[in-house]
N, C-alpha and C positions, 0 to 999 in steps of 0.2 A: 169497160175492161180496165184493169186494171196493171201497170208497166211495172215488169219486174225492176228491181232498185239493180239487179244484179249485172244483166245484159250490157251494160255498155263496161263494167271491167271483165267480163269476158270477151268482151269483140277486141277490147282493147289488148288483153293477155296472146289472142289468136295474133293478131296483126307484131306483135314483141316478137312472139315464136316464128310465125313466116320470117322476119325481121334479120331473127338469129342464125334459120335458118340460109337464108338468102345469102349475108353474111360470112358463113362457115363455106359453103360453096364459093365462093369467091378467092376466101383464103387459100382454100385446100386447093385450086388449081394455078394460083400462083407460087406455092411452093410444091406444086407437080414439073412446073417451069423452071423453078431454080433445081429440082432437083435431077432433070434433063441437060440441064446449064452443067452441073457437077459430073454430070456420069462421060457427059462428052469430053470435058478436058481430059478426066482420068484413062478415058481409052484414049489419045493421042500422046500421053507423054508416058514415055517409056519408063518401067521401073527398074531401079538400080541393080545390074546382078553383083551377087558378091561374089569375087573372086578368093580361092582360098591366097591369104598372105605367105610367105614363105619368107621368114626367119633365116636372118643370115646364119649359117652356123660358124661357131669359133672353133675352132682344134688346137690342139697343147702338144708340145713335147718336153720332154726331161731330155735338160742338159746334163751330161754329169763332167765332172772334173775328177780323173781320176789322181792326180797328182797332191789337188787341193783336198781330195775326199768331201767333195760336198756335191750336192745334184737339186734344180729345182726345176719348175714348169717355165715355158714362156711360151704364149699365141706364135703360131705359123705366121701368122703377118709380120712378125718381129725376123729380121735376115741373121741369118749368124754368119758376122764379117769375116770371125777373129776365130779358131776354136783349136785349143792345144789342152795338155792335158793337165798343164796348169795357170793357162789365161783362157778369158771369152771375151769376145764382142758383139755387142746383136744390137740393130740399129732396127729404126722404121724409116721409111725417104728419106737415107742419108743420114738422120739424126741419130747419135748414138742414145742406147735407151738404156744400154747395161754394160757395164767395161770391169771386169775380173781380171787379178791375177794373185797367186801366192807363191811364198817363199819358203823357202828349208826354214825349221823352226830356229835352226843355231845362226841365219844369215838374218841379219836387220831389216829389215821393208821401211824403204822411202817413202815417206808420204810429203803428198803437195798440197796442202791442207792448210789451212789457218790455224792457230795453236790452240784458239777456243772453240769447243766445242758447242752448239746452238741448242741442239736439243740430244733426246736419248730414245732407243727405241729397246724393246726388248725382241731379240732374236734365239730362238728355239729357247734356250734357259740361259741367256746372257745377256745384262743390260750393256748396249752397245752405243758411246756416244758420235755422234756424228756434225757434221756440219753443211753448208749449204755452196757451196764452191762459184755456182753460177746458178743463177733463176731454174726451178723445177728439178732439181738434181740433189739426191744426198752422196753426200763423200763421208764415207767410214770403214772400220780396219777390224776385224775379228777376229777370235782364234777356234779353230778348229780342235772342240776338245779331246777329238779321237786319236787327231795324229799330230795336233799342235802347231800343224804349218796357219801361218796367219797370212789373211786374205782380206784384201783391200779390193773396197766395190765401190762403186758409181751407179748408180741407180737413180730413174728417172720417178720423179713422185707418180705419174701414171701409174708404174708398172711397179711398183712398192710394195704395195700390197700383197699381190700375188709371188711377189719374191720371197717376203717373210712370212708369208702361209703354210709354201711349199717349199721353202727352203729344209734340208737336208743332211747330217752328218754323216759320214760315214767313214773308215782307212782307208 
């Protein structure tokens, strides 16, 4: 009789596959195990609820000055110390943030100012120079073109912005 040349890489190929498969089961129940490992943490720790945020809201009023002829926005948070109908003051905790007042066009206005001006800003259609009196603060004097009474402001660079945004003319 004569021995197939073939039988021993076949027995051999069988014993590979048992081999692999023996192998494969091994694997696949150790990561049945991690995957038991994972499902239990995630059912003990709690998931995040999200809460809706709620956004502080801000609110505005229009100051106006009816003396000065001019009217702009300031946040509710801002206190109005001062309010006549031709001076303002509006502070935040005590600090002042905005200090107005004007005068008859034919009476002069004092200003406490240093004689040089630092910078210029343009307000509604007027370049307006100003200066810097003490840290965060501009100091400058403009005329009202409708009724020509000139108005000296103190404005805190904070609130600057929104002053010559919504700044105003009007008689």
């Amino acid at each position: 009789m004569r021995k197939n040349p073939y039988v021993p890489f076949l027995f051999m190929g069988v014993l590979v596959m048992i081999l692999i498969f023996v192998g494969g089961v091994r694997y696949g129940t150790s990561v049945e195990k991690t995957n038991k490992k994972i499902a239990f943490i995630l059912s003990i720790t709690p998931t995040p609820r999200l809460s809706p945020s709620v956004a502080p809201t801000v609110s505005f009023q229009t100051l106006r000055l009816p003396t000065c002829g001019i009217s702009f926005l300031y946040p509710t948070v801002y206190t109005l110390q001062k309010s006549a109908s031709d001076e303002a003051v509006l502070q935040e905790q005590g600090k002042d943030i905005l200090s107005l007042n004007c005068q008859d066009p034919l009476q002069s206005l004092k200003i406490e100012s240093p004689k040089t001006a630092s910078e210029s800003v343009k307000l509604s259609t007027t370049t307006v120079a100003f200066t810097t009196p003490q840290p965060g603060m501009y100091l400058f004097t403009f005329q009202n073109p409708m009724n020509r009474r000139k108005i000296q402001a103190t404005v805190s660079k904070t609130y600057f912005d929104l002053f010559e945004t919504t700044l105003e003319f009007g008689k």
